[in-house]
N, CA and C atoms as a LAMMPS dump frame, in Angstrom:
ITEM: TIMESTEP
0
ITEM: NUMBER OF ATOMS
525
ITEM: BOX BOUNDS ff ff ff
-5.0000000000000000e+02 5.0000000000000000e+02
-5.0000000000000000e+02 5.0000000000000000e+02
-5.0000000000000000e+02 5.0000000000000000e+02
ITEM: ATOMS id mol type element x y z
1 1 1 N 0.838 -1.183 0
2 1 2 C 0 0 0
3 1 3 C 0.881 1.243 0
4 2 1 N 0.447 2.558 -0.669
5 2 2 C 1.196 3.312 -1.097
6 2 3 C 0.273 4.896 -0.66
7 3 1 N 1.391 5.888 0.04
8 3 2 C 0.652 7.107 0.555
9 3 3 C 1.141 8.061 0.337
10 4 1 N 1.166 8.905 0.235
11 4 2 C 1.84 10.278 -0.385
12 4 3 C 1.648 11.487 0.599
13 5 1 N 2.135 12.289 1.589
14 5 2 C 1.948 13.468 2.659
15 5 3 C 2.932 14.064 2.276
16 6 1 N 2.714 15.667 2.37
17 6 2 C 3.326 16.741 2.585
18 6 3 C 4.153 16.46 3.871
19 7 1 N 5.46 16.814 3.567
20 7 2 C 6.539 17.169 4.596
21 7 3 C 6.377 17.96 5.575
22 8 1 N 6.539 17.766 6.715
23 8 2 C 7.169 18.805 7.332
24 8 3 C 8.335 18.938 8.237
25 9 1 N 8.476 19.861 8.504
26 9 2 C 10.084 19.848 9.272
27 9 3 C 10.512 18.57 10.416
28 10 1 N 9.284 17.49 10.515
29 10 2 C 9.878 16.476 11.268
30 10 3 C 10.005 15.498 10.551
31 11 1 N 10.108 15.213 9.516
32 11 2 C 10.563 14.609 8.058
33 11 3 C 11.945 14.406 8.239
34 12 1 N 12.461 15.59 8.329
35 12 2 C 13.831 15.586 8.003
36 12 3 C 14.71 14.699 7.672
37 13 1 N 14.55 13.626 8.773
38 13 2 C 15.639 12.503 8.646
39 13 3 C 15.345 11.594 7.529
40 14 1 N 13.955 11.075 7.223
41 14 2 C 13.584 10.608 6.041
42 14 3 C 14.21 11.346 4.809
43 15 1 N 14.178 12.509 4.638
44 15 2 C 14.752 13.181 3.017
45 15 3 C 16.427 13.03 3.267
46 16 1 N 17.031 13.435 4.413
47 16 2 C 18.473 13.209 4.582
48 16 3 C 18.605 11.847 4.262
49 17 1 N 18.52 10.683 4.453
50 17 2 C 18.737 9.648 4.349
51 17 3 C 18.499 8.928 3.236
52 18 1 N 16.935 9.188 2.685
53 18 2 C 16.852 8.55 1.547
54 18 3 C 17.969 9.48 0.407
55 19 1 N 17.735 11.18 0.424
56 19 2 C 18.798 11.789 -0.429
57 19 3 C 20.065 11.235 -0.289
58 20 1 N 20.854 11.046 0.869
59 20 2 C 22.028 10.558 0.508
60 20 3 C 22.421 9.452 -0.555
61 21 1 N 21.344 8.134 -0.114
62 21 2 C 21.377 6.983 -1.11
63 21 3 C 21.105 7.185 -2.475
64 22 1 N 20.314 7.808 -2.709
65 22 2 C 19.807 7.998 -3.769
66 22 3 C 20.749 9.265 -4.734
67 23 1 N 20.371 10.013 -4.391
68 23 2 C 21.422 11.195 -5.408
69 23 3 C 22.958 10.552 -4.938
70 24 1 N 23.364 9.622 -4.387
71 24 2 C 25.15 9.203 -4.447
72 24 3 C 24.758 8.572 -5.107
73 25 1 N 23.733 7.488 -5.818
74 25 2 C 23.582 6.336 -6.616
75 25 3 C 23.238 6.854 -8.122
76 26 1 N 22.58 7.94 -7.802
77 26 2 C 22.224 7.884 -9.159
78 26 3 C 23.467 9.213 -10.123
79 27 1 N 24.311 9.67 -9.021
80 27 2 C 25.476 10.661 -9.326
81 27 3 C 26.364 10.513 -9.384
82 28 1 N 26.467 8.809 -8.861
83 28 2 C 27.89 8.308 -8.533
84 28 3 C 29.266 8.215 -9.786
85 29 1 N 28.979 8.42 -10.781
86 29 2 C 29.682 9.01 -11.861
87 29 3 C 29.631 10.19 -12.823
88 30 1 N 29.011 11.053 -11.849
89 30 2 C 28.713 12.528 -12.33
90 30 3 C 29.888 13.09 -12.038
91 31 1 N 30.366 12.874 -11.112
92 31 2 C 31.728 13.992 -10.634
93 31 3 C 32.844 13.02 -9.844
94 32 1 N 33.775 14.043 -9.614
95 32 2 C 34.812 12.713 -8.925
96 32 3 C 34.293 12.52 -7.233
97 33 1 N 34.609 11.445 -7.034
98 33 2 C 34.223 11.122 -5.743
99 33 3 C 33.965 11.935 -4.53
100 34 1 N 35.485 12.45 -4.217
101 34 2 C 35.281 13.561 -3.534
102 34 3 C 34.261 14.856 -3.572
103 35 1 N 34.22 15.462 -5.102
104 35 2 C 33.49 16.197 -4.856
105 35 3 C 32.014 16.063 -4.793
106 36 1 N 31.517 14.727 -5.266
107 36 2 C 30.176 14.026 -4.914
108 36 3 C 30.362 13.966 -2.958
109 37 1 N 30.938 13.808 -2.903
110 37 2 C 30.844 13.403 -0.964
111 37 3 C 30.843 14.665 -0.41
112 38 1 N 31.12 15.993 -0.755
113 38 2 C 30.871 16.87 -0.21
114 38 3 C 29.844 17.518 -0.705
115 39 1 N 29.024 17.512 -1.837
116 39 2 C 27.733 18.103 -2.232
117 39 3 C 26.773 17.537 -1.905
118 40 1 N 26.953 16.143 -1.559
119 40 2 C 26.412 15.48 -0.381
120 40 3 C 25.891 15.845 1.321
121 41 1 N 27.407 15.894 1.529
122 41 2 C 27.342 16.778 2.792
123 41 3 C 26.64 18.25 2.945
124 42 1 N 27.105 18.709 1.971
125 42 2 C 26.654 20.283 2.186
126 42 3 C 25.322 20.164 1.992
127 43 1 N 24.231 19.541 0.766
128 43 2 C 22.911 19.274 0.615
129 43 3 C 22.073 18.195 1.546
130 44 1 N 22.552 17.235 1.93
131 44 2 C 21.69 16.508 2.881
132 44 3 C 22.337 15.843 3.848
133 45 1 N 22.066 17.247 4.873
134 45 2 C 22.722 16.851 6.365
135 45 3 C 20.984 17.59 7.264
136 46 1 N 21.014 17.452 8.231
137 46 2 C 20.323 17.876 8.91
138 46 3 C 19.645 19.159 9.146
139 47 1 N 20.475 19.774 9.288
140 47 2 C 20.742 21.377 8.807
141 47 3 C 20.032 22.167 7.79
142 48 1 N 20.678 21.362 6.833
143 48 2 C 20.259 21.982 5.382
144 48 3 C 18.789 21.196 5.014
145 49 1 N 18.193 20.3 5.114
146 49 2 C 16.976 19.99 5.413
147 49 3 C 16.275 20.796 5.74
148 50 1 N 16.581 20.818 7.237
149 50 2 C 15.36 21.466 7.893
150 50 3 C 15.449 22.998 7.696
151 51 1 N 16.189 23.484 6.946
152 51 2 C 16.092 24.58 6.199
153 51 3 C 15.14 24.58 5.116
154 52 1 N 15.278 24.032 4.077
155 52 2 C 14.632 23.635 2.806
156 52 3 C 13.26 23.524 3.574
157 53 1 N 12.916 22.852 4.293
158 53 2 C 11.657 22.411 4.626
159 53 3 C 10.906 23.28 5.588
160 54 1 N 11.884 24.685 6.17
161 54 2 C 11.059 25.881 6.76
162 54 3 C 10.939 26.673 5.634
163 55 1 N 11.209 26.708 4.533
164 55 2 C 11.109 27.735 3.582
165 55 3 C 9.426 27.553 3.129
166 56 1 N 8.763 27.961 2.962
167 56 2 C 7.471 27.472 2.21
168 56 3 C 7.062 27.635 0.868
169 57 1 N 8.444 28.183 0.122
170 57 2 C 8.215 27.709 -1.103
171 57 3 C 8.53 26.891 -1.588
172 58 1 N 9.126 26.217 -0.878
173 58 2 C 9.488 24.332 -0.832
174 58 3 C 8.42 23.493 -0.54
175 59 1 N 8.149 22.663 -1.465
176 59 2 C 6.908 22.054 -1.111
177 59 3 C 7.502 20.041 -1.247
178 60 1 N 7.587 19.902 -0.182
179 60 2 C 8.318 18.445 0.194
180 60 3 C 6.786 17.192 0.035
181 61 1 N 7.137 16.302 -0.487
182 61 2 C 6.148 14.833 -0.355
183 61 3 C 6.843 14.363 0.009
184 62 1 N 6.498 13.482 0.433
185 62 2 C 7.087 11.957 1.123
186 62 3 C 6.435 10.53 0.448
187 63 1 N 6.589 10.186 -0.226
188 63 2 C 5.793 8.698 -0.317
189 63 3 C 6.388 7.409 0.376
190 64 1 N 5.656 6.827 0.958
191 64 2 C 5.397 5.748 1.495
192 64 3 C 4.67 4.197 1.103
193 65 1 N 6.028 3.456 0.831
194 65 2 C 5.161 1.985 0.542
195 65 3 C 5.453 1.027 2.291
196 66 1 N 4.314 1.109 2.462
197 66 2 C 4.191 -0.447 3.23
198 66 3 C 4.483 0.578 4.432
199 67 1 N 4.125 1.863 5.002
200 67 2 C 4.222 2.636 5.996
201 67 3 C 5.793 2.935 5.921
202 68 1 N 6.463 2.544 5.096
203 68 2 C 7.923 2.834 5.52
204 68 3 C 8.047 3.802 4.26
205 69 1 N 9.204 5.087 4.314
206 69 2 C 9.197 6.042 3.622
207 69 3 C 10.454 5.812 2.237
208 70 1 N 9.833 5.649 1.284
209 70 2 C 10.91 4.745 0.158
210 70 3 C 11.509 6.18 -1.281
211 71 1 N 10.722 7.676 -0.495
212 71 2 C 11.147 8.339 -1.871
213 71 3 C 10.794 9.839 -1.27
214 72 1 N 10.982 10.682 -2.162
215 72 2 C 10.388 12.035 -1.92
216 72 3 C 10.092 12.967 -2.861
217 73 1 N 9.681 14.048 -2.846
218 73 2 C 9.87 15.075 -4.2
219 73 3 C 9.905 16.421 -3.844
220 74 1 N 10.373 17.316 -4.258
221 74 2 C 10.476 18.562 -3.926
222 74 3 C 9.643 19.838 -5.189
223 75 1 N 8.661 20.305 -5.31
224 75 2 C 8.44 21.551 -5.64
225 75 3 C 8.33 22.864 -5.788
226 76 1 N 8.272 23.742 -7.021
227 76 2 C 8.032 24.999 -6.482
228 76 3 C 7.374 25.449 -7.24
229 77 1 N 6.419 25.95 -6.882
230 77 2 C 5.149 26.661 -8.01
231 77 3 C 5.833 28.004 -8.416
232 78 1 N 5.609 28.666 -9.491
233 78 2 C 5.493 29.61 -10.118
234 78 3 C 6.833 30.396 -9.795
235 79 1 N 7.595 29.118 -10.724
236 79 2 C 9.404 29.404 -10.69
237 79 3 C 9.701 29.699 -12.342
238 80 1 N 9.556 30.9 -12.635
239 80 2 C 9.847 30.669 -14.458
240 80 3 C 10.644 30.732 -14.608
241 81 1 N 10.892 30.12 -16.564
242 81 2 C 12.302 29.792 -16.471
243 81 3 C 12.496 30.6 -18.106
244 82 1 N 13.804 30.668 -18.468
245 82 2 C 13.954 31.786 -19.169
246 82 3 C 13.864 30.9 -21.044
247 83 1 N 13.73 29.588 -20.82
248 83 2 C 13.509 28.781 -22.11
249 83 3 C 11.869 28.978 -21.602
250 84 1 N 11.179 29.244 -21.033
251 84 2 C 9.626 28.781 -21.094
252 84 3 C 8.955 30.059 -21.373
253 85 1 N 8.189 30.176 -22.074
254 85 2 C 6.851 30.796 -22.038
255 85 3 C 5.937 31.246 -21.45
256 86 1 N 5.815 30.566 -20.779
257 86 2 C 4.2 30.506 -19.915
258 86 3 C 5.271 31.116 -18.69
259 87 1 N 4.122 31.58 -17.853
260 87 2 C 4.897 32.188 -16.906
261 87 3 C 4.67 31.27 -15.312
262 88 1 N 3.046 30.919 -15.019
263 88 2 C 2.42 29.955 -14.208
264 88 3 C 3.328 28.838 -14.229
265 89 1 N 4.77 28.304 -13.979
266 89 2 C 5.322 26.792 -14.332
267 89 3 C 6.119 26.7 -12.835
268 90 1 N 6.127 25.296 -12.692
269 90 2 C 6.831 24.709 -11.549
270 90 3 C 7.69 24.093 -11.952
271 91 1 N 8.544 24.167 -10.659
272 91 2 C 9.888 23.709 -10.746
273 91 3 C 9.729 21.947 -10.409
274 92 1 N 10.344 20.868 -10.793
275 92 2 C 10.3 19.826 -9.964
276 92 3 C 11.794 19.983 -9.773
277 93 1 N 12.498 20.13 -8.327
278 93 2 C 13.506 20.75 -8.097
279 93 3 C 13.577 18.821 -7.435
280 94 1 N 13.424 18.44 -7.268
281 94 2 C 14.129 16.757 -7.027
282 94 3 C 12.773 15.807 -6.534
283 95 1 N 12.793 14.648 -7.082
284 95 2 C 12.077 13.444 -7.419
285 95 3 C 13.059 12.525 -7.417
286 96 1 N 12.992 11.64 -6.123
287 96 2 C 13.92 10.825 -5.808
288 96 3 C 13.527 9.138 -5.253
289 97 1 N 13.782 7.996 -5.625
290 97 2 C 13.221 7.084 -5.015
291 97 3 C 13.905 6.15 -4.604
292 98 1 N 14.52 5.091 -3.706
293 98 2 C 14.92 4.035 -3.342
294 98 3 C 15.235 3.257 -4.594
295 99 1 N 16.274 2.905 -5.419
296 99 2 C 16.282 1.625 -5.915
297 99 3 C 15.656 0.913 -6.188
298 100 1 N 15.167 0.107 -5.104
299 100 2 C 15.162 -1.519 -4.457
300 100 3 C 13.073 -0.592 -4.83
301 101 1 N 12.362 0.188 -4.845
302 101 2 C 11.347 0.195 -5.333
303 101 3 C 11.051 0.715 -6.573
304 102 1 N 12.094 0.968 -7.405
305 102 2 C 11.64 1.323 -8.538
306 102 3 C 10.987 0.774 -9.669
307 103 1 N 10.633 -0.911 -9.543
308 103 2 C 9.869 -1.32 -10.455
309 103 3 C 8.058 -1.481 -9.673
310 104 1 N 8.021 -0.896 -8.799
311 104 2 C 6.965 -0.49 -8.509
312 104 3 C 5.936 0.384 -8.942
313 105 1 N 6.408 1.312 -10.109
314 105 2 C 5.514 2.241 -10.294
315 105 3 C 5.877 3.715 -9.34
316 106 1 N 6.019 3.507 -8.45
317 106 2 C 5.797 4.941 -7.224
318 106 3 C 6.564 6.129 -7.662
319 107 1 N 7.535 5.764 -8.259
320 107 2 C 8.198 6.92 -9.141
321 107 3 C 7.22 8.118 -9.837
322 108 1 N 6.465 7.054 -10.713
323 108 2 C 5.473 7.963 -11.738
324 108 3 C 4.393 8.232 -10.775
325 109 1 N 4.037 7.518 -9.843
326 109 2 C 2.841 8.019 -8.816
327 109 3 C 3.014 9.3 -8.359
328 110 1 N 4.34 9.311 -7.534
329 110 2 C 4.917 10.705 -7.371
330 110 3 C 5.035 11.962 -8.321
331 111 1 N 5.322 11.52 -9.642
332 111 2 C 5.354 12.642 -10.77
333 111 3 C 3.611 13.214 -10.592
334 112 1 N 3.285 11.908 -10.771
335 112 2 C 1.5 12.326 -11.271
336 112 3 C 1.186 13.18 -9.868
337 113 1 N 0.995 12.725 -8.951
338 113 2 C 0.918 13.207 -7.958
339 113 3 C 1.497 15.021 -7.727
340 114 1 N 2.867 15 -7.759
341 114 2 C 3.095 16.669 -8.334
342 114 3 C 2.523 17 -9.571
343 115 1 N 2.135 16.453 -10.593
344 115 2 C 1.854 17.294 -11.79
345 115 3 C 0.273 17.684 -11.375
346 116 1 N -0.624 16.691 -10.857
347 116 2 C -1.598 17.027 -10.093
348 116 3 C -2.21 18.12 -9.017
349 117 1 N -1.017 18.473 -8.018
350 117 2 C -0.624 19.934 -7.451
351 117 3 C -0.301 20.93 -8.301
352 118 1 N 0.145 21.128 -9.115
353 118 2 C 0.191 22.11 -10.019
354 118 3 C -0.371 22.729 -10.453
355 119 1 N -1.039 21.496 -11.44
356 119 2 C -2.722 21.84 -11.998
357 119 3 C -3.67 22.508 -11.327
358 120 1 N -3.43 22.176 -10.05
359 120 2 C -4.678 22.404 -9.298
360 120 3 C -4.191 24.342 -8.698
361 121 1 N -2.931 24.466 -8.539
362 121 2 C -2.649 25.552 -8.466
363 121 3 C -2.278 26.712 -9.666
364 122 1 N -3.055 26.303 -10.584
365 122 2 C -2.921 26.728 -11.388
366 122 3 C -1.644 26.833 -12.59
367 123 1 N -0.842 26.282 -12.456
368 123 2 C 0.362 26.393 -13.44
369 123 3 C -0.21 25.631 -15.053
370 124 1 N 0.704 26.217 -15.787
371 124 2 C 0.69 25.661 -17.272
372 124 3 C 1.663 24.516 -17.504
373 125 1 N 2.536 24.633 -16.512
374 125 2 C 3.89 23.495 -17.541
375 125 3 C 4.677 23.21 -15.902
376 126 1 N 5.286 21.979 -15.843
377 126 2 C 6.392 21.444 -14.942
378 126 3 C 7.698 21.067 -15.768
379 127 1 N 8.911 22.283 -14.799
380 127 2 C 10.498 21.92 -15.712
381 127 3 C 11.395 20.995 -14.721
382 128 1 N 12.369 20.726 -14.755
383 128 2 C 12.849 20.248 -14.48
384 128 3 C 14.894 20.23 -14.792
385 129 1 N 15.769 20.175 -14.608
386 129 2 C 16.915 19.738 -14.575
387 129 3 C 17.242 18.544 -14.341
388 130 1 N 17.846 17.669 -15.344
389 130 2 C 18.365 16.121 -15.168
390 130 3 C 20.05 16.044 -15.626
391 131 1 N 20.956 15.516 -15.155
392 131 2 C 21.985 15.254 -15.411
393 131 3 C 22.345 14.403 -16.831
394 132 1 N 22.902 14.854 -17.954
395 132 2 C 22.709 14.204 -19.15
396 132 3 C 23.329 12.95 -18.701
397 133 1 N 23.894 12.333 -17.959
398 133 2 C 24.653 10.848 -17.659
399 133 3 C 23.233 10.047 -16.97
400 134 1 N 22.491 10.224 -17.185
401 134 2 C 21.506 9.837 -16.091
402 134 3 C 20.606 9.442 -17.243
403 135 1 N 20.773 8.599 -17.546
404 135 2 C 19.674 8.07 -18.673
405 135 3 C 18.229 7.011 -18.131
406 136 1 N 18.468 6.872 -16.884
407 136 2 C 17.365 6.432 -16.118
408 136 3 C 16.373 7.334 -16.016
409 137 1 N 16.772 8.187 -15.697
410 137 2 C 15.918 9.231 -15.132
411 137 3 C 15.667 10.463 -16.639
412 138 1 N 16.468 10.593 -17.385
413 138 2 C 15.824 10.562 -18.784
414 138 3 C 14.665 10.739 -19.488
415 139 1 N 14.603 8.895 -19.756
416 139 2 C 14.027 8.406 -20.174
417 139 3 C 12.41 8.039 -19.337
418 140 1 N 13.045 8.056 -18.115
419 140 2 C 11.573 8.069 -17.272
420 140 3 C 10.777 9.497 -17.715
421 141 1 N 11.225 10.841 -17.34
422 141 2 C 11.018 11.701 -17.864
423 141 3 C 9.973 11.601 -19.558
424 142 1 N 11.194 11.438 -20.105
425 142 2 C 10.297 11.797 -21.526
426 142 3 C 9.416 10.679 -21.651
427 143 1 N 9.045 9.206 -21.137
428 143 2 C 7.775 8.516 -21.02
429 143 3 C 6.805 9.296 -20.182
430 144 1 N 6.845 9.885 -19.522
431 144 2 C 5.542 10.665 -19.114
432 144 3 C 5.689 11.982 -19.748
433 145 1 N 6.506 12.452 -20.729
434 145 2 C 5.762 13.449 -21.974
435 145 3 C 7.239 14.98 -21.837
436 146 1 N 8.057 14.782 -20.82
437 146 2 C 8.968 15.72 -21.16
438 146 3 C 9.651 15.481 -22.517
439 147 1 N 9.957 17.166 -22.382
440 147 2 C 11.327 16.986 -23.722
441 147 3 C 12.284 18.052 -22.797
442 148 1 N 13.28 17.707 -24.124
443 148 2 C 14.34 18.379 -23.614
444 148 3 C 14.186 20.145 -24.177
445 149 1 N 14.413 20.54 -23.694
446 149 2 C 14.306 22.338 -23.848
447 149 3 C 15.61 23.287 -23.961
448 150 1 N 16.961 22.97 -23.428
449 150 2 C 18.004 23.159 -23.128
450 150 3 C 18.862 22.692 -22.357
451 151 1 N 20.192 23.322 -21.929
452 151 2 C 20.822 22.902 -21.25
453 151 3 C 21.112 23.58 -19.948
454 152 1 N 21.887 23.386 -18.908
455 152 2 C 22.278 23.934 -17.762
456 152 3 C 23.665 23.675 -17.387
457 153 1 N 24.323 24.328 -16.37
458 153 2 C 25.439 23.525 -15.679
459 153 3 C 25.087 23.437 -14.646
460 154 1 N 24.992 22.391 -13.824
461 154 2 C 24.85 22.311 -12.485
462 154 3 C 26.374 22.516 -11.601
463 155 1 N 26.593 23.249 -11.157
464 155 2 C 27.548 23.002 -9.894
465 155 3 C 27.453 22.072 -8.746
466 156 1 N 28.224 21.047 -8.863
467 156 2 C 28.664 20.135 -7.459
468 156 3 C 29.332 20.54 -6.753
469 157 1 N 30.243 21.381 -6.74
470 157 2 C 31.376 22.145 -5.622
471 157 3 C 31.39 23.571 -6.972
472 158 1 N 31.855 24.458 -6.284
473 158 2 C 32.493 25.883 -7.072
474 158 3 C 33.274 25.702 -7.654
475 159 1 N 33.758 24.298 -8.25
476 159 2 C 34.999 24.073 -9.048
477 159 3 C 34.474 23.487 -10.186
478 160 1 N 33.396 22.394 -9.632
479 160 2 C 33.006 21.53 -10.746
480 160 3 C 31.694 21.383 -10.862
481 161 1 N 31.046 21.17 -12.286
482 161 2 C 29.843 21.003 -12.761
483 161 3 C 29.759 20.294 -13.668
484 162 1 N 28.568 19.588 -13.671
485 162 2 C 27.619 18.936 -15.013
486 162 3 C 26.939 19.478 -15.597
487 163 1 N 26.735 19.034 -17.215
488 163 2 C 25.996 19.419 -17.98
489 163 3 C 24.822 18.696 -17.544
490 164 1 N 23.49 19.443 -17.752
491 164 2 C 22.042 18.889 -17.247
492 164 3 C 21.185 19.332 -18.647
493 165 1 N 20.248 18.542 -18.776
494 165 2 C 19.36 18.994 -19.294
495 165 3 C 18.238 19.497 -18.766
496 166 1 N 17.408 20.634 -19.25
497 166 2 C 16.367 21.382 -18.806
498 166 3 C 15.21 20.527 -19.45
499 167 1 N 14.439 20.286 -19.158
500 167 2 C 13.243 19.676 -19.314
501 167 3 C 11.843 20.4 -18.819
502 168 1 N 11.027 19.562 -20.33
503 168 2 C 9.63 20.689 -19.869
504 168 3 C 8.584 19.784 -20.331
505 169 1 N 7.121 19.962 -19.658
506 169 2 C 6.023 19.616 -19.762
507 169 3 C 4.866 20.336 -19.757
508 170 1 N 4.224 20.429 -20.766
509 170 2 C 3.285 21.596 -20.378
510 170 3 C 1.962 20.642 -19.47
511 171 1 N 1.482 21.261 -18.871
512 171 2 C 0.323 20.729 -17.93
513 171 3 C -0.754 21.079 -18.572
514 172 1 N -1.775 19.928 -19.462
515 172 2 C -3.143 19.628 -20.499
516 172 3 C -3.919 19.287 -19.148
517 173 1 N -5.106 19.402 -19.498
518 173 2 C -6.286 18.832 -19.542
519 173 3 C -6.21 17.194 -18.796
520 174 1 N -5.055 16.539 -19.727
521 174 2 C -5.376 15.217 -19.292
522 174 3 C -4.13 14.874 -17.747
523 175 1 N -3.589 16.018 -17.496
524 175 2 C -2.865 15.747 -16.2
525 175 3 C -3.927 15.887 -15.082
């Protein structure tokens, strides 16, 4: 069984924990080691959590299979971006899940689930940033209807960055 709640600042340890596993797994050849272990550190420690999660234009889920917490997602409504158009668009600033559940579906539950908040708050389109080495997450992407729009650099430390792709969806009728 599968549940989906808004975060709040007593979350914390759930997004620290699952983020660590997850963005080291799915980054783990984005950058050199070291500087993956400290963008690590600096992004999901305790601290920096429960920061993110007093801000309220951070909008945190949690999903849950089997009462235990296996993923998360992060939003932000009415973040425009300078490839988009429409001005109403959200950010999906991270969508993250356990491994060991990803042939479950809950991944896309979670997408639908934010693209669903959106809608309902009115936005036209959900963007996104993906790491071009990341062809998992890709391809998950453009099966539920992104494309690619441009590019980005992401910074992992002030020294080093990846190329990302910008990704976009406009939000129809049938979301």
């Amino acid at each position: 069984m599968t549940s989906i709640t808004k975060a709040t600042e007593n979350d914390f340890q759930s997004i620290v924990d699952i983020g660590k596993v997850v963005v080291g797994e799915a980054h783990k050849n984005a950058a050199p080691v070291d500087d993956m272990k400290d963008y690590l550190q600096r992004n999901y420690n305790d601290a920096a959590i429960k920061e993110e999660l007093s801000d309220p234009n951070n909008i945190y889920h949690i999903i849950y299979y089997d009462s235990q917490p296996v993923g998360f997602s992060k939003i932000i409504f009415d973040a425009p971006h300078p490839n988009i158009v429409a001005e109403n668009v959200t950010m999906l600033d991270r969508i993250y899940l356990l491994k060991e559940f990803s042939g479950l579906k809950l991944g896309m539950q979670l997408l639908n689930f934010n693209l669903a908040l959106a809608k309902d708050y009115g936005q036209e389109g959900i963007w996104l940033y993906t790491w071009v080495g990341n062809e998992r997450a890709i391809n998950f992407y453009q099966k539920a209807g992104f494309t690619i729009i441009g590019s980005h650099h992401f910074y992992v430390t002030p020294a080093y960055y990846n190329v990302n792709h910008q990704m976009y969806l406009p939000i129809t009728a049938s979301h």
